[in-house]
MDAnalysis code that builds the backbone (N, CA, C; Angstrom):
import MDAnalysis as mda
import numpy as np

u = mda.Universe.empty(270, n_residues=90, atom_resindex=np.repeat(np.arange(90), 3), trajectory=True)
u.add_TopologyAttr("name", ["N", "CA", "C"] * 90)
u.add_TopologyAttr("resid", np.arange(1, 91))
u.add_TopologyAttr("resname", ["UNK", "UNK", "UNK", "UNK", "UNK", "UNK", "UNK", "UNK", "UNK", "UNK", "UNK", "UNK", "UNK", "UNK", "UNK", "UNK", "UNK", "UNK", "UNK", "UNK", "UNK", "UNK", "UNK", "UNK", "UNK", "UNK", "UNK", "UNK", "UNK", "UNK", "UNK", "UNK", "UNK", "UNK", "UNK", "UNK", "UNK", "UNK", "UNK", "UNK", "UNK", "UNK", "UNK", "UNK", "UNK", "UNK", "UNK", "UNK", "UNK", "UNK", "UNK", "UNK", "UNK", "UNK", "UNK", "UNK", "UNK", "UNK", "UNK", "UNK", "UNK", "UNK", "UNK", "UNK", "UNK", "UNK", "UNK", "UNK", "UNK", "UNK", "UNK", "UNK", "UNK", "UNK", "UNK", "UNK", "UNK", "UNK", "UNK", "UNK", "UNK", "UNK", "UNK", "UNK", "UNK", "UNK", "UNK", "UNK", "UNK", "UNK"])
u.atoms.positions = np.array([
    [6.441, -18.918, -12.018],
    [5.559, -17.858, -11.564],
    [4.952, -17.166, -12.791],
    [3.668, -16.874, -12.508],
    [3.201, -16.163, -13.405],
    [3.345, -14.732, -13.987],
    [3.448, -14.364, -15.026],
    [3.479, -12.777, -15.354],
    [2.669, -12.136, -14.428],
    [3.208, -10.758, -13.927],
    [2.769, -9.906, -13.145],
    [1.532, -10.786, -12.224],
    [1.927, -11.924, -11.361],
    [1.030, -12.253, -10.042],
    [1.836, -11.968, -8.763],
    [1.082, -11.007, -7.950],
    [1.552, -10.453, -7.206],
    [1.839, -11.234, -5.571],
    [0.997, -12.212, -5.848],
    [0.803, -12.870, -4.896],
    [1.878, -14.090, -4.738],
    [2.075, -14.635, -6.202],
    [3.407, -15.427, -6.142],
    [4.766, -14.986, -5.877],
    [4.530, -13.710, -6.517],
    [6.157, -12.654, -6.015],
    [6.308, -12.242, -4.578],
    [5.296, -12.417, -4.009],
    [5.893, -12.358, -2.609],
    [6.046, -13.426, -1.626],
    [4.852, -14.572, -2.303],
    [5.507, -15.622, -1.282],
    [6.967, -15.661, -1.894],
    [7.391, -15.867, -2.903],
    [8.602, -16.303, -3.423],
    [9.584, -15.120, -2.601],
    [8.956, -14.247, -2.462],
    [10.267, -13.324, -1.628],
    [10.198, -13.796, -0.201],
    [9.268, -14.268, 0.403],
    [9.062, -14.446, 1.281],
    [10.422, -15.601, 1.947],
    [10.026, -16.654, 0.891],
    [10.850, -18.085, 0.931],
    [11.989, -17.988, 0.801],
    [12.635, -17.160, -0.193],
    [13.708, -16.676, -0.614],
    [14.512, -16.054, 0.611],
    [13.635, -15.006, 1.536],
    [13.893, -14.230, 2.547],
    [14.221, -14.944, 3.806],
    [13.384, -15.328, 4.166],
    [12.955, -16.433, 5.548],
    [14.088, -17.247, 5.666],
    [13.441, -18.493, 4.593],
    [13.944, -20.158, 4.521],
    [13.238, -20.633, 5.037],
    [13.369, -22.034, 4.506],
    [12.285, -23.178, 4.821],
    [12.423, -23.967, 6.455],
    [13.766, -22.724, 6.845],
    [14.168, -23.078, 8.482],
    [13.167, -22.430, 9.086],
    [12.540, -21.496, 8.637],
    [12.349, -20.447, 9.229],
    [10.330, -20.390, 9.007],
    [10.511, -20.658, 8.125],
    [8.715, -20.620, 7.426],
    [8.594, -21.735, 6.442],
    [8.320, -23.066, 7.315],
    [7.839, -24.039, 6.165],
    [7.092, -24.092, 5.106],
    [7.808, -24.928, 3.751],
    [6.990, -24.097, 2.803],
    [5.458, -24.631, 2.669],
    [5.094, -25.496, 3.241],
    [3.601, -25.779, 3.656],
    [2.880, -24.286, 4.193],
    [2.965, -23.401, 4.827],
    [2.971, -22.817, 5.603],
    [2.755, -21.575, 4.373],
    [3.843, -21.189, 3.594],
    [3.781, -20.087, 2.671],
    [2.726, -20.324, 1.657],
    [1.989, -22.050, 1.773],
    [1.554, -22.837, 0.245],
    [-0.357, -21.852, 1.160],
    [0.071, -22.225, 2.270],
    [-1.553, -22.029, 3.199],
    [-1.489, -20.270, 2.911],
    [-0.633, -19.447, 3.430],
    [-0.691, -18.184, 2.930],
    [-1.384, -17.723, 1.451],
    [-0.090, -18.419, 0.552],
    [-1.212, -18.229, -0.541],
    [-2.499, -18.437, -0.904],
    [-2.969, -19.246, -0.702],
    [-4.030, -19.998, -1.082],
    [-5.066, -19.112, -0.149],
    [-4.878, -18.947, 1.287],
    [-5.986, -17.840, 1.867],
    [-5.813, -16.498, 1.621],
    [-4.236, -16.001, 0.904],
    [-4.882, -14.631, 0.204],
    [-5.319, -14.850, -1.286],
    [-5.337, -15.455, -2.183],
    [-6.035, -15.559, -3.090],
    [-7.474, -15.707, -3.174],
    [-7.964, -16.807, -1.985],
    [-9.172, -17.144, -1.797],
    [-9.597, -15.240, -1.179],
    [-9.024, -14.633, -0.563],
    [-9.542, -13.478, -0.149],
    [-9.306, -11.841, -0.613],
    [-8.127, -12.383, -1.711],
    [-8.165, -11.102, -2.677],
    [-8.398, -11.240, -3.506],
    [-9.029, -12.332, -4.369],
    [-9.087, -12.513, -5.527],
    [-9.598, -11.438, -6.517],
    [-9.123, -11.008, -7.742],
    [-9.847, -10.066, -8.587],
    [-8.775, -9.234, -8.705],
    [-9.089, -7.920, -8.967],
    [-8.467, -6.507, -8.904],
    [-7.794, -6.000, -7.825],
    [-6.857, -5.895, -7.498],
    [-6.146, -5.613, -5.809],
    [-5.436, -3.760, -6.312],
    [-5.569, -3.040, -5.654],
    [-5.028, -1.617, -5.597],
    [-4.026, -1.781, -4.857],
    [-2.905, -1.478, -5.366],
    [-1.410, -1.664, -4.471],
    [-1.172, 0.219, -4.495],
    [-0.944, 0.390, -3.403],
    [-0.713, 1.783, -2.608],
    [1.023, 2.041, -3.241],
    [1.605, 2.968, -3.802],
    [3.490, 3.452, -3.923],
    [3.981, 3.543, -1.968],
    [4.600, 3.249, -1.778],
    [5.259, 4.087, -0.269],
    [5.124, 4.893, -0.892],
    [5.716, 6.218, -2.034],
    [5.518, 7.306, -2.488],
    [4.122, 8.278, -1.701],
    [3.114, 7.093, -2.176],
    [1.950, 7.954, -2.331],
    [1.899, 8.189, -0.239],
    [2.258, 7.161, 0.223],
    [2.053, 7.270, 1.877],
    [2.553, 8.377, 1.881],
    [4.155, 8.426, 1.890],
    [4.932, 9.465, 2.209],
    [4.680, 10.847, 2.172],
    [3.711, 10.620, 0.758],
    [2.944, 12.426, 0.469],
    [1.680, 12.593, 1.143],
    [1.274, 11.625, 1.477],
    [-0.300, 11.762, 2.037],
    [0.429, 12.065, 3.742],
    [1.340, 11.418, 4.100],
    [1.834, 12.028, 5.414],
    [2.278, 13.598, 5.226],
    [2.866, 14.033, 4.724],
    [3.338, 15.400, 4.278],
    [1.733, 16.142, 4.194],
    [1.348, 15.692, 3.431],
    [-0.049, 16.828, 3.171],
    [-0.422, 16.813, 4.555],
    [-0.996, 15.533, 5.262],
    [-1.540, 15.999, 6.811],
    [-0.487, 16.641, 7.514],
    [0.677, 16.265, 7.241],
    [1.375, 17.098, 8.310],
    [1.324, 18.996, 8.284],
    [1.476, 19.162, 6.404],
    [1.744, 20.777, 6.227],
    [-0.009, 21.464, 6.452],
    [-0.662, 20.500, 6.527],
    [-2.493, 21.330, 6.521],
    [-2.493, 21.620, 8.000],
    [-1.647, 20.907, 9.028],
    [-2.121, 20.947, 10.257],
    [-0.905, 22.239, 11.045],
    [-0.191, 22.534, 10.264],
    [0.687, 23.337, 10.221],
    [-0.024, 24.486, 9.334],
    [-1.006, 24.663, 8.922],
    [-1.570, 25.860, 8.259],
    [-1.576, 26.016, 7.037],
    [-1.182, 25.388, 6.307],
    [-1.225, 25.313, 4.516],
    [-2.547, 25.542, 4.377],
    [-2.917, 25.778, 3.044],
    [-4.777, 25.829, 2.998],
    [-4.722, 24.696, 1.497],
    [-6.112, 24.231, 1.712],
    [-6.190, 23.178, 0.879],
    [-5.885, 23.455, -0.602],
    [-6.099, 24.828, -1.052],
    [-5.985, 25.356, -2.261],
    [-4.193, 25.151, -2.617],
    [-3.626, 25.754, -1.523],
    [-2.301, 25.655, -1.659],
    [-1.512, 24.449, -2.122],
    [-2.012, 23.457, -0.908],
    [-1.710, 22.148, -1.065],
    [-1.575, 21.305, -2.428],
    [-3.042, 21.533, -2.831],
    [-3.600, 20.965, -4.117],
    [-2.619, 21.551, -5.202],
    [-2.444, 22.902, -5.208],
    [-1.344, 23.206, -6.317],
    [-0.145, 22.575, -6.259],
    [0.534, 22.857, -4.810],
    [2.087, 21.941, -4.756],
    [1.729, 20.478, -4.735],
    [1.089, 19.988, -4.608],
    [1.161, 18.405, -4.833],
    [0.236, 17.855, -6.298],
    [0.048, 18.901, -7.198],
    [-0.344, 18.897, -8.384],
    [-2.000, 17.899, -8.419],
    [-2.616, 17.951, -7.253],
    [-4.204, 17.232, -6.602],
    [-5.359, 18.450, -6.810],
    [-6.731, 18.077, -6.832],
    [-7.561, 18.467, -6.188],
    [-8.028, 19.020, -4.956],
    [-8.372, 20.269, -4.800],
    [-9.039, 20.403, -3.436],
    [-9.859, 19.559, -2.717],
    [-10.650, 18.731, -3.845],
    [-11.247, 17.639, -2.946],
    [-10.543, 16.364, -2.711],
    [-9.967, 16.084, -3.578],
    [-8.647, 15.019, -3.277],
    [-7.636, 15.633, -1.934],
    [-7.247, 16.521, -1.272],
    [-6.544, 17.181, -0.228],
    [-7.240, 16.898, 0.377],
    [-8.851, 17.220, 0.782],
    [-9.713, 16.971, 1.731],
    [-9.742, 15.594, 2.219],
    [-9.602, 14.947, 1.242],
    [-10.059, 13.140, 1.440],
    [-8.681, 12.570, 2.263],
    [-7.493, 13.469, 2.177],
    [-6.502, 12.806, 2.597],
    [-6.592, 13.168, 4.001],
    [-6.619, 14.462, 4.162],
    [-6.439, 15.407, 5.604],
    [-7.842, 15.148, 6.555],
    [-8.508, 14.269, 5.706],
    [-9.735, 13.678, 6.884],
    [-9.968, 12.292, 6.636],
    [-8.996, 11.663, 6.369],
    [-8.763, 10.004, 6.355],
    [-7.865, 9.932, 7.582],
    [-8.683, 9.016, 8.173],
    [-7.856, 8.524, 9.903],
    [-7.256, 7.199, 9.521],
    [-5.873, 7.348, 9.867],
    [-5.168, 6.401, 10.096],
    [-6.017, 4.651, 10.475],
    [-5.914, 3.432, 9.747],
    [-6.273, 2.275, 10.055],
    [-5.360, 1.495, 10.737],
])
C-alpha cells in the first residue's frame, strides 16, 4: 500500500474486516477502482470531532446561544457559526 492512500487503507480494512467469505476480493478490487475513478485528486476527509461540534453548535443556537457567543466558545467565526446552523443535514 501506498504512503498515506486513503483509498487502499480502507479497502484493506475492509478485507481485513469482512473476509473474502464475506466480500469477494474481486468485489473490493471493483470498489476501488470506481472510487478512484470518482474521487480522484484532493478528497476533504471530515474528524467525527468536527461532526460532533457542528451537532453541538446546532443544537446550543436552537436552544438560544447567539452566534457571537458560540463563535467565542468554539474558538470560530460568526460567519463560520452561521454556515453550520444553516447547513441542512444530507
Amino acid at each position: 500500500m501506498a504512503e498515506n492512500d486513503i483509498v487502499a487503507d480502507i479497502i484493506q480494512r475492509l478485507a481485513e474486516s469482512l473476509g473474502a467469505d464475506v466480500v469477494p476480493p474481486q468485489v473490493l478490487m471493483n470498489i476501488e477502482v470506481e472510487t478512484r475513478r470518482d474521487w480522484a485528486g484532493d478528497v476533504y476527509i471530515a474528524s467525527a470531532k468536527g461532526r460532533t461540534r457542528d451537532v453541538d453548535i446546532r443544537r446550543r443556537y436552537r436552544d438560544g446561544m447567539s452566534v457571537d457567543r458560540l463563535a467565542a466558545a468554539y474558538h470560530l467565526t460568526p460567519r463560520r457559526i452561521r454556515q453550520i446552523v444553516n447547513r441542512r443535514k444530507k
